[in-house]
N, C-alpha and C positions, 0 to 999 in steps of 0.2 A: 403636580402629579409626577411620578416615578418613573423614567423612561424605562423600558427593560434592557435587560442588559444585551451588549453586543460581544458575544464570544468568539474570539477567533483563536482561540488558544487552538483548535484543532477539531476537523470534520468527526472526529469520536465523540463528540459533545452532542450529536446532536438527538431529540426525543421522539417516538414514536410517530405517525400522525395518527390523526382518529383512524383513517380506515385502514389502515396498520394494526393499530390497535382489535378492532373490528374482526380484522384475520387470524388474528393471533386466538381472539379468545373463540373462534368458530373454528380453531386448527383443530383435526384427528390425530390422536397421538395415541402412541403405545408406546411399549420399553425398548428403546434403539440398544441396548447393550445385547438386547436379544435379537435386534434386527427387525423389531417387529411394529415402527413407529412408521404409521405410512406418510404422514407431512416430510419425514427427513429422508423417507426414500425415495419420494418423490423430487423434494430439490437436489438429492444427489443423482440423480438420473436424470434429470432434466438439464443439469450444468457441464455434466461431463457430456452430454450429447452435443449441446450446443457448440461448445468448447473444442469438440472433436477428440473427446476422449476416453478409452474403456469403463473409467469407475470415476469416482469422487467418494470422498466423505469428509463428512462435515465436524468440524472442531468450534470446540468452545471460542478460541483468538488464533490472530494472527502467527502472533508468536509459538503455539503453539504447532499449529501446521507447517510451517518454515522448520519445528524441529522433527516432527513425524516425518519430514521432506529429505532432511538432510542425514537422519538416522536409517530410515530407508535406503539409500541409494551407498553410506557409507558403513564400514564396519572402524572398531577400534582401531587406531595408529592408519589410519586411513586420514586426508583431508580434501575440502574443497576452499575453490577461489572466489573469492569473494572483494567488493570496494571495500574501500575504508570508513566509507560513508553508508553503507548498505545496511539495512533492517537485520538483517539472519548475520553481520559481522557485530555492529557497531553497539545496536539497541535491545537486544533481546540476553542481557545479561550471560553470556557464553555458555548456552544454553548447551550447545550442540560441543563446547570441549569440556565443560562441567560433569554433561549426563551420559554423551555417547563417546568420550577419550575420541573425540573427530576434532582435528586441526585447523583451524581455519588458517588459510592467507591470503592474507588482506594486500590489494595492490590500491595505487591513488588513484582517483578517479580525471578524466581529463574535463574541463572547462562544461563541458555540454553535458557530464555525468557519466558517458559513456566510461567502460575499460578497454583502454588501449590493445590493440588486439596484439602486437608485439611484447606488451604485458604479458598478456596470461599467456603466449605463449613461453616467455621467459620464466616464468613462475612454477609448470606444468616441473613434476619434480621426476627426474633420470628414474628408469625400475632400478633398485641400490640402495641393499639396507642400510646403508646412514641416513636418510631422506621417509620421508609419508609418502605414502601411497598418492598423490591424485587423483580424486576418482570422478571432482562434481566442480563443475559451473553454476555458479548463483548470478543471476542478474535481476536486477530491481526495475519495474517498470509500470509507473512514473519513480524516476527517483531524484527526491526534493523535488518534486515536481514538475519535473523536466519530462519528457515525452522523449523517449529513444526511437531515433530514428530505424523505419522498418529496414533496413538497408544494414546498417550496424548491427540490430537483432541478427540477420540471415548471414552475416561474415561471420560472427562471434560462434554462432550456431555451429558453423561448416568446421571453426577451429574444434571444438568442444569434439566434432564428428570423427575429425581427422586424427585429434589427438587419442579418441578411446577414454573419453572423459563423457558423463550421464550431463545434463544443463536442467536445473532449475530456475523458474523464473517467480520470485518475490511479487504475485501482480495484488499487493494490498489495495494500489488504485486503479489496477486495469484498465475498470471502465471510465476512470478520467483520463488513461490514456487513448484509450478506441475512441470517444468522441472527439478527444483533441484529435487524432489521427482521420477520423470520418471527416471531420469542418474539413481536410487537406486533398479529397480523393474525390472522386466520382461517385461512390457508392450512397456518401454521406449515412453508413447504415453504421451503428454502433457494434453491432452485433455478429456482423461482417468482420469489423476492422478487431471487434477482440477474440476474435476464433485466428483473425490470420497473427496477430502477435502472439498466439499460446502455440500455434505450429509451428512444431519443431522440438519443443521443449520435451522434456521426459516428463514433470511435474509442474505446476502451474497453483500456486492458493491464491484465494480471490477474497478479502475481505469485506464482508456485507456493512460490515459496521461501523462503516464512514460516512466516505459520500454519499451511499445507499441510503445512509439512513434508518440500519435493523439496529436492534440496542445490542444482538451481542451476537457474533457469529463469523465465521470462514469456512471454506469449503477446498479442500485440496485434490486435485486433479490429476489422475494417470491413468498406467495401466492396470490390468484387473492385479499383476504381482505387486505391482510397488503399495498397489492401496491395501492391499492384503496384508502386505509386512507393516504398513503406517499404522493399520487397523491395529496391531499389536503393540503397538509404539504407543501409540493413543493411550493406552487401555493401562500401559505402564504409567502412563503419565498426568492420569488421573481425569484421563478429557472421556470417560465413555457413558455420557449421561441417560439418563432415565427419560420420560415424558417429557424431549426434546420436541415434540413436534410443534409446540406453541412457539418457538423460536425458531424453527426451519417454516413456519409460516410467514413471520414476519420478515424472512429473507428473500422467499417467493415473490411476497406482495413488491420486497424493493424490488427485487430483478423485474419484474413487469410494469412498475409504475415509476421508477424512480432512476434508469437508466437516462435515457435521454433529456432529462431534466439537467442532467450536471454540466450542461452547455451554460445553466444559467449560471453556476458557480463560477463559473471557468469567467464568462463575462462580469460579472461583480469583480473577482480580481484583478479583470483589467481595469474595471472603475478606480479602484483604490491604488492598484499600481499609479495611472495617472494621474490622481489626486495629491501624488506625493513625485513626483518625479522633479518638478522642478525645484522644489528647498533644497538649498544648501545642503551640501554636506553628506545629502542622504542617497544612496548607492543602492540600484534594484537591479536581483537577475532579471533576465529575460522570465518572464512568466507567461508559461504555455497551459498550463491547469489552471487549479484552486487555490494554489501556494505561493504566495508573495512573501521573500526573503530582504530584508535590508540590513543593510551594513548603514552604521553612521561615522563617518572620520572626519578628518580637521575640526574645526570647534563642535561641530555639531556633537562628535562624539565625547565630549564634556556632560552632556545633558541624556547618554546614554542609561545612565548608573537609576536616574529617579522617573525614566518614561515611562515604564511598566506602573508603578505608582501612581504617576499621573494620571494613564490610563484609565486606571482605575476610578479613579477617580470620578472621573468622567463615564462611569458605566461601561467603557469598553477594554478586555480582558484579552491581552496575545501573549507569548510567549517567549522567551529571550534565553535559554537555555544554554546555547554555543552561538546562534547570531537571532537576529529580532524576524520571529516567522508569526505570519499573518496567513490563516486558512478561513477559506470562506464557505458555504455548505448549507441545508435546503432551512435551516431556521435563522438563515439573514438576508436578510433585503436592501434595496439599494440606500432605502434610509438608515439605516443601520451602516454603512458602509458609509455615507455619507459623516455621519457623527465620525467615525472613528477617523475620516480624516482631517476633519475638523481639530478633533483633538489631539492629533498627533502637529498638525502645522501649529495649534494655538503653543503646546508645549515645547518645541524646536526654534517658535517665531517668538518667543515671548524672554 
């Protein structure tokens, strides 16, 4: 018999579930380009409420919203700050210096993910036409699946305040960060810990189609102007779809059913974290989410070049693109997590 396979290439993998499914095809819809699809007006008014904030709407990706985000808040020969490592700098094909002439600068991120707040203030560019305008903070959170300290949000924030600078926050995994965040507090409520990481922020996109578990969707967060100018942005950018409301259902059903489930991802990664900690050779961040990063050096890193291969082999599928990332998410289980470490010590130990 065929085992099925174990994907950990990335939480975007993963498929419907039935009552997902269920919602999706019992959604009400009509033409959102006209405003008139009541599933997407509903989860944009139920996300920006929760979230604590005037409007939302809803984009087809991530990538997407991060540039309605960035194009809103900047104009031409304008830029904002951004990590090196960050989604809206690194990943999103220069989206936002491509389509809106907006400047990114990119500063390094320190050890824990945060940006050094001495950074961006160093970076924050003099008013003085040889230099770009300054206009935005981006921060990513989880980024690489690190959990930024709420403490670091509320300093970084106060700099963005002080400087006269708008702060966007990248929250593609939010809600894997409010639950890492909840397991730490008293509240233990998800939904608490992700309205208190979105306060403050001018902008906030939240994408469904991870850990959530919806097949395709984000939702960007502000006030009634910024989402008004994004609305425009969208519209350029070819995100203003028709009979959405079958997919703003299946966003609904994650936010109510699939939030605090990703405690279980979070715990699966630490299965497979310590399944591999002790081999040789093999180097893991700290993992606070879903995202398990390894480095492999001294011999091990010999047998770096055919693991992905081997994996395969073996029915289990990650990713190795700039370092060997491992994401875990609601279609694997601990047996599945279990194989994959099986077959990573067999090809390391062999």
């Amino acid at each position: 018999m065929t085992l099925p396979l174990v994907d950990l290439r990335s939480d975007t993998v993963t498929r419907p579930t039935a009552a997902m499914r269920a919602a999706m095809a019992q959604a009400e819809v009509g033409d959102d380009v006209f405003g008139d699809d009541p599933s997407v007006n509903a989860l944009q008014a139920d996300l920006a409420q929760r979230l604590g904030f005037e409007a939302a709407l809803f984009m087809p990706t991530g990538t997407q919203s991060n540039l309605c985000a960035v194009l809103a808040h900047c104009q031409r020969g304008d830029e904002y700050i951004a990590g090196q490592l960050a989604h809206t700098y690194r990943w999103e094909g220069g989206g936002a210096a491509v389509l809106g002439s907006v400047q990114p600068q990119p500063i390094a991120h320190a050890s824990d993910g945060t940006l050094p707040l001495a950074e961006i203030e160093a970076a924050i560019k003099p008013d003085d036409a040889h230099f770009a305008r300054t206009r935005l903070l981006c921060l990513e959170n989880t980024i690489g699946g690190k959990l930024l300290p709420q403490s670091y949000i509320d300093d970084a924030l106060a700099v963005a305040r002080k400087r006269g600078l708008a702060a966007h926050l990248d929250g593609a995994r939010l809600f894997n960060a409010a639950v890492a965040q909840a397991a730490q507090v008293a509240t233990r409520d998800p939904w608490h810990e992700a309205r208190r990481i979105a306060s403050g922020f001018d902008t906030v996109s939240v994408c469904l189609s991870k850990g959530l578990g919806a097949p395709v969707g984000s939702v960007l967060c502000g006030s009634a102007e910024v989402i008004r100018r994004a609305h425009r942005i969208r519209k350029m950018a070819g995100g203003g779809m028709r009979q959405a409301g079958v997919l703003a259902a299946a966003c609904q059903h994650a936010l109510a059913h699939h939030v605090h489930r990703l405690a279980d991802d979070h715990a699966l990664a630490q299965r497979l974290a310590a399944g591999l900690q002790d081999l040789p050779g093999v180097q893991l961040d700290p993992v606070h989410t879903n995202i398990v990063f390894v480095d492999l050096v001294g011999p091990a890193a010999a047998k770096a070049p055919t693991l992905l291969d081997a994996l395969k082999a073996q029915g289990v599928l990650a990713t190795g693109l700039y370092r060997l990332r491992f994401v875990t998410h609601l279609d694997v289980n601990a047996a599945g997590i279990d194989r994959a470490v099986a077959a990573i010590r067999h090809h390391l130990l062999s």
